[in-house]
Structure formats: structure tokens, C-alpha cells
C-alpha positions in Angstrom: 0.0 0.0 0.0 3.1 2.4 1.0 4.7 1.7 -2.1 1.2 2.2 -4.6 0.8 5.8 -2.5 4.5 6.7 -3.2 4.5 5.9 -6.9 1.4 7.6 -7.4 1.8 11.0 -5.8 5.2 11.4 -4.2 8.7 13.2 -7.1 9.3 11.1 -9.7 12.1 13.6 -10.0 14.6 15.3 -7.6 14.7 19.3 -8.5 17.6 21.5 -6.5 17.8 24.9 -6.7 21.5 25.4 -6.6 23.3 23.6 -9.0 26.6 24.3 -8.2 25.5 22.4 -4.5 28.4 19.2 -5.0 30.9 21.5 -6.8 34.0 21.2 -4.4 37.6 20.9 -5.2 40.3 22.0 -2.3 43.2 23.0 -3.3 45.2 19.8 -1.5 43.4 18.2 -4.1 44.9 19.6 -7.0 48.3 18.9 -5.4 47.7 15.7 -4.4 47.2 14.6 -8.1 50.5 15.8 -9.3 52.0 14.0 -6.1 50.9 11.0 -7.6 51.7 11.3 -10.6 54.9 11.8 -10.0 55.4 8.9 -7.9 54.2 6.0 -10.5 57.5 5.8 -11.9 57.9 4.3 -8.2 54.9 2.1 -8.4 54.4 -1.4 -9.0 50.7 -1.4 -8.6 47.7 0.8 -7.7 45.0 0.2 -5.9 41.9 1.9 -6.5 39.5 2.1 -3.0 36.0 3.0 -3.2 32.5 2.7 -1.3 30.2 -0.2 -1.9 27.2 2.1 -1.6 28.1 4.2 -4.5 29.7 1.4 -7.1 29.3 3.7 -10.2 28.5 7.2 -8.9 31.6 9.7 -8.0 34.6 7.4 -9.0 37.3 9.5 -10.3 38.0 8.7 -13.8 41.5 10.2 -14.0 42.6 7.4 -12.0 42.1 5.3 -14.4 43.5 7.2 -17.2 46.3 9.1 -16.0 47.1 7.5 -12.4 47.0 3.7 -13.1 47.9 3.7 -16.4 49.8 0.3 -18.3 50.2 -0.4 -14.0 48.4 -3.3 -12.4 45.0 -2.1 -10.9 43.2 -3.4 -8.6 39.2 -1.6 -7.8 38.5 -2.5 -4.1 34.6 -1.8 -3.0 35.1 -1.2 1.0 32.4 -1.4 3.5 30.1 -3.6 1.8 28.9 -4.7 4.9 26.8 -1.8 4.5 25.0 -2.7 1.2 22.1 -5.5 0.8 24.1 -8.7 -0.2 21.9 -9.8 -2.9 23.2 -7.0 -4.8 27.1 -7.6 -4.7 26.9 -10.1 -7.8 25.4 -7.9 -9.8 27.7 -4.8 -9.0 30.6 -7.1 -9.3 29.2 -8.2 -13.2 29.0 -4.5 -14.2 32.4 -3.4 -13.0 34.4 -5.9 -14.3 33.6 -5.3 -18.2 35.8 -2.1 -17.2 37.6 -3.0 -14.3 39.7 -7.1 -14.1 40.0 -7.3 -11.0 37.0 -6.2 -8.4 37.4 -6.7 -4.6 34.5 -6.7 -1.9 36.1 -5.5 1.7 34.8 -4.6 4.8 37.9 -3.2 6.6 36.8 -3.2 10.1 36.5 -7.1 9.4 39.5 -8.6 10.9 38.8 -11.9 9.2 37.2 -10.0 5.6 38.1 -12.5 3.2 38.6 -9.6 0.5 41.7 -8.2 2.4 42.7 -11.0 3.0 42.7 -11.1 -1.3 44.1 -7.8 -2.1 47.7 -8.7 -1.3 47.7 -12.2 -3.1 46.2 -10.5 -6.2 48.7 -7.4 -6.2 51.7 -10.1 -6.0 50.3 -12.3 -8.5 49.7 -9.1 -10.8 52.6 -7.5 -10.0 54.6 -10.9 -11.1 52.8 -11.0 -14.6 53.4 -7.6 -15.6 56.4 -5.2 -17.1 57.8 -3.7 -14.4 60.0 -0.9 -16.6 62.4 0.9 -14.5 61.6 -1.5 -11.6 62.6 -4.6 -13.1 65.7 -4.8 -10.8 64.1 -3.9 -7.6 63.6 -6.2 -5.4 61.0 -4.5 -2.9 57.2 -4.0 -4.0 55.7 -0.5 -4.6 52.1 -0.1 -4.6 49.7 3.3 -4.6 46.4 3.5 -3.0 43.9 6.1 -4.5 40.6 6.9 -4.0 37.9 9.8 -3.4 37.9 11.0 0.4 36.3 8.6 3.3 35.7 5.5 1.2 38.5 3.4 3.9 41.7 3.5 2.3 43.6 4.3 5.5 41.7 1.4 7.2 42.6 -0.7 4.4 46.5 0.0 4.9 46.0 -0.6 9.0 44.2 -3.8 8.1 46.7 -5.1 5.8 49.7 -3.9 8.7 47.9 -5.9 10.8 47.1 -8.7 8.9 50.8 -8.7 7.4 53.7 -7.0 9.8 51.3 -7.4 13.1 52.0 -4.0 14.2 49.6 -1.0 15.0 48.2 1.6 12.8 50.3 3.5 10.4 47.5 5.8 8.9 44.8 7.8 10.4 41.4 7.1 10.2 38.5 9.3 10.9 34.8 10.1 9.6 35.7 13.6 8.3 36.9 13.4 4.8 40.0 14.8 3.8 42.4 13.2 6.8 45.1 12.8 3.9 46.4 15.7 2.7 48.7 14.8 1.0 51.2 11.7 -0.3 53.4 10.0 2.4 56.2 8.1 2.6 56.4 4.4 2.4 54.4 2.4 4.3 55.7 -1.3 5.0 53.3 -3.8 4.4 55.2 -6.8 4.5 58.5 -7.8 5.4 58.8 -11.1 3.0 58.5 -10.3 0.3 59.5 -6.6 0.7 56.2 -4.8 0.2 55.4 -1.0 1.0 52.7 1.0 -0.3 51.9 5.3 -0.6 49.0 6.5 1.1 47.4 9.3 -0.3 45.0 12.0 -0.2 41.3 11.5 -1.4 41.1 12.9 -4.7 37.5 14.2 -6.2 36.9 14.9 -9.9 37.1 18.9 -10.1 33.6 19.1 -11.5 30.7 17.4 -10.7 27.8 17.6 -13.0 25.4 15.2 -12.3 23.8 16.3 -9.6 22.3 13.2 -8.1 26.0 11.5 -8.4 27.4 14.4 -6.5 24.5 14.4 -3.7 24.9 10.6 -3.2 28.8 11.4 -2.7 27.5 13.5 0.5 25.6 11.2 2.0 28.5 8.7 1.9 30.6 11.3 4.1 33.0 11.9 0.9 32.2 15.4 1.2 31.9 17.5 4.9 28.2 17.9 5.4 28.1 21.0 5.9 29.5 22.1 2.7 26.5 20.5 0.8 23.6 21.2 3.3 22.3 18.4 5.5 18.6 19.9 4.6 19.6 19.3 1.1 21.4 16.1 1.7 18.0 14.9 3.3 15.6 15.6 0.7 17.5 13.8 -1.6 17.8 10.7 0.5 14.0 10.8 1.6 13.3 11.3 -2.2 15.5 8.7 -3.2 14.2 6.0 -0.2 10.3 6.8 -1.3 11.6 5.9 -5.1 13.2 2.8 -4.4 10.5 2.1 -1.7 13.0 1.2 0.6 10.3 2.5 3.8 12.1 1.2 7.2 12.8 5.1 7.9 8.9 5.0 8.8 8.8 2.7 11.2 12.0 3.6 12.5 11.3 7.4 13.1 7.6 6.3 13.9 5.8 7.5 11.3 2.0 7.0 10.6 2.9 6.3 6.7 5.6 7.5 4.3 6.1 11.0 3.4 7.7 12.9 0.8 7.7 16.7 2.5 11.3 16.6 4.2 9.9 19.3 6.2 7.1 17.5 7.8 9.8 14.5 8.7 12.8 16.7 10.3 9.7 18.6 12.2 8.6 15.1 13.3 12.0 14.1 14.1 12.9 17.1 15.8 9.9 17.1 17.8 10.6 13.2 18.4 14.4 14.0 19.6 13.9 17.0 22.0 15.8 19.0 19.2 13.9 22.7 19.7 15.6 26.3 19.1 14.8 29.3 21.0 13.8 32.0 18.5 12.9 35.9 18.9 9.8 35.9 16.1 8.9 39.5 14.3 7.1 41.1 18.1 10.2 40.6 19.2 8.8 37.4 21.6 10.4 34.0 22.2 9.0 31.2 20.5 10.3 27.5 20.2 10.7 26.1 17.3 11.8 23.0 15.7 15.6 22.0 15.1 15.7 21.1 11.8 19.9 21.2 11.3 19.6 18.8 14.3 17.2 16.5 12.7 19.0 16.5 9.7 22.3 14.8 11.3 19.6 12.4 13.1 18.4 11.4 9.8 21.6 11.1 8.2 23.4 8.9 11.0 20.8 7.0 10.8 21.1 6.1 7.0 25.2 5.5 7.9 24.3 3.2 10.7 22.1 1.2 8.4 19.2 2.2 10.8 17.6 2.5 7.5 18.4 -0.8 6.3 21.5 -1.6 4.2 21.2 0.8 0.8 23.0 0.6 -2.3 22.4 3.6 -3.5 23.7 3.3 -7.1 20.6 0.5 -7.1 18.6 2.9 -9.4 22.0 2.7 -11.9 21.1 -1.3 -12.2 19.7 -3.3 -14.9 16.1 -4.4 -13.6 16.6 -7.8 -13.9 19.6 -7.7 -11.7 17.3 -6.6 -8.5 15.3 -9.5 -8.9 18.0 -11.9 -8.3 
């Protein structure tokens, strides 16, 4: 019934006023893409990182093209823990027309069999290809690239761990943009001699599609506030009512879905105590909802899976492939 009401009256499109919303390139950026660049005569392999929920939207195609190269790649999707599992196949199908080699992780896993696959697969790749000016090397040099927040720097810990059994040689935190800029080597293995150049999360300099850019956001691959989490909310209530993916009603304890993102952060505000203390136009207090607070509500709640577990790119998939 939920589902019949939403495709019947609720946007069958997502409209934003400001188009230049996702457009966001720091300067570090810029930098850290001619750092690279001129390490790969250095690098025996590069590995791409990205996040599971956003397969197709946001990757960086300069990587691709003028990072990686003639060199070994290898596309790792991290946290797909968080995605539906019934979708992984079909993700994995798409990617590898463009991509060989395709790598599920879930870096907080310990015991992920995918990290446990990335290293195996860069030696085995690294051992079948032209290694150039390296041919007489006998350590290993690999590059890991990717946009901001995706869990390359948990993917280097995990692999120390796994690999040397010592603590944590790159920081990790929620905030994207940690990296600033390439580092030294990074040991990843004593036999054979392995090390590996973290570096800074790199976003294409323009992006265009709209949609792409918004789902970037609510991945944490851009800092909230620099989208708007009011914006970042209509797009993900729009987006949930459209895939009728509708756990967020029961979960914020809703009467039925809605498609007026006012109406929900209202609700959610009024639900979570969130209130602001306002002067109105006779000068007199009045309380009113705090929407900015409901907002981050709503969003932690979609990156703690309160939501359920969302592949966003699923409105990129072939029909059939949902079905299976």
C-alpha cells in the first residue's frame, strides 16, 4: 500500500535549486594529483579504493586514465557490509567489463576474506606484468587512490595488521579529507619486501550530475556541511520513497511515508527534543523545531544502516539484476 501511494503521488524527480551544491575541489586536491603522478615511476601497482554504496557514482576517472595507467589495478569496494548482499553479484558483473579485477572489503573485518585477497592479487599481478624501471628492484611498490572517506587508510591498517602485526600507520576518521597529501612508504610486508603510498582522497574537479554528487555526500565523501544536510535529506527521503525502501517510517515512527522533508525533520525534531529558542517578528520567544539537528539524526541514521542496508547506485542497475 506504502509503495502504490508513493508511486502515485510522491517526485518522480529530484529538483535542487543550486546547481553548483556538490561542486567542491580543495586546493590539496589539486596537489595531491600531481604527487601522484609523479610517484608511479615508483609504483608497481595501484590500488583503487571505493565505497560499496556508490559502485558507479563519484569514481574518479583520472585514476584510471592518468594514475594507473599500463600499471596493475586493482578496484577494491570497502564497506560492503553496509549494502544488501543480494546486490554484490550484480555490481561485481558491471564493473568488471571495465575493471579485471573487483574486490568486496569490509575493513573493520579482521577476518574480511577480500583483504585477505588484495595482497595475493597485487603479487600475482605484480609478477605477470612489465615492471619498466623497476625490473631490478627487489621490494614492491604499490599506490592506493581513491575519493575521500571510502576506507583507504583502514585498508592499509588492516593489511599492517594482517601482514607485519603491528599498530596503525594511517589515520582514520569520519571527516573526509584526513590525507592531505602523499606519504612516505608504508611497510606492508616484510617477506616479500612490500610497502605502499597512502594518499589524499582525490574528487573529480567538477561534478555535474547532480544526483551523483548528492549521493557522494551522504557517503561522508564530502563535509556535510558544505552540501547542506537539509539538502542532503531531501535527496535521501526522495531517493528511499523511489526505491521504496520505507524502514525510515517505522524507524522514526511515522504514521505512513512522506515525501515533505519538512514534515519529517519537524517530526524528528519534535521526536528527539531537538527545539531552538527563537525571537519571532514582536520581538517574543517562541520554540521552534531544530531542523539542522534533525537532519544529522536522519543522516546517521542512514550510515548506521538504521535505515536498512542501501545501495544507493541501485537505481544505476539493470532491472533484472534486482530480482536476483
Amino acid at each position: 500500500m506504502a509503495g502504490k501511494i508513493a508511486a502515485e503521488t510522491f517526485r518522480s524527480q529530484f529538483k535542487t535549486i543550486d546547481k553548483d551544491v556538490v561542486r567542491w575541489f580543495p586546493g590539496h586536491m589539486g596537489r595531491g594529483l600531481k604527487q601522484m603522478q609523479h610517484k608511479l615511476r615508483s609504483v608497481d601497482c595501484i590500488i583503487e579504493v571505493h565505497d560499496a554504496r556508490i559502485p558507479f557514482s563519484g569514481r574518479n576517472t583520472d585514476f584510471k586514465y592518468t594514475i594507473s595507467g599500463i600499471k596493475p589495478h586493482i578496484l577494491v569496494l570497502n564497506k560492503v557490509d553496509l549494502i544488501n548482499p543480494k546486490f554484490k553479484r550484480a555490481v561485481g558483473d558491471i564493473l568488471r567489463k571495465e575493471y579485471e579485477h573487483v574486490v568486496f572489503t569490509n575493513c573493520k573485518n579482521t577476518n574480511c576474506e577480500g583483504v585477505k585477497r588484495v595482497f595475493p592479487l597485487a603479487q600475482e599481478l605484480i609478477g605477470k606484468s612489465d615492471r619498466f624501471n623497476r625490473s631490478n628492484e627487489e621490494d614492491f611498490n604499490m599506490m592506493i587512490i581513491g575519493v575521500p572517506n571510502v576506507g583507504k587508510s583502514s585498508l592499509i591498517n588492516a593489511l599492517r595488521i594482517r601482514y607485519l602485526r603491528r599498530g596503525k600507520a594511517s589515520q582514520v576518521g569520519a571527516t573526509p579529507g584526513i590525507t592531505k597529501s602523499v606519504l612516505h612508504k608504508i611497510k606492508m610486508s616484510e617477506k616479500p619486501l612490500f610497502y605502499l603510498f597512502d594518499t589524499p582522497g582525490i574528487l573529480t574537479p567538477k561534478i555535474t550530475n547532480v544526483e551523483s554528487g548528492l549521493k557522494l555526500a551522504l557517503c561522508a565523501t564530502i563535509q556535510d556541511h558544505l552540501v547542506g544536510e537539509n539538502i542532503m535529506t531531501d535527496y535521501l527521503l526522495y531517493w528511499l520513497n523511489k526505491q521504496q525502501h520505507f524502514k525510515y517510517v517505522d524507524y522514526f515512527k511515522l504514521e505512513k511515508p512522506t515525501d515533505n522533508i519538512l514534515e519529517l525533520l519537524t517530526h524528528i525534531s519534535k521526536m528527539h527534543g531537538k527545539t531552538l529558542k527563537m525571537r519571532n517578528h514582536l520581538n517574543q520567544y517562541v520554540i521552534k523545531p531544530d531542523l539542522d539537528s534533525a537532519a544529522r539524526i536522519m543522516l546517521t541514521a542512514f550510515r548506521n544502516c538504521d535505515l536498512g542496508k542501501i545501495l544507493l547506485d541501485e537505481d544505476l542497475l539493470p532491472p533484472v539484476s534486482k530480482t536476483i
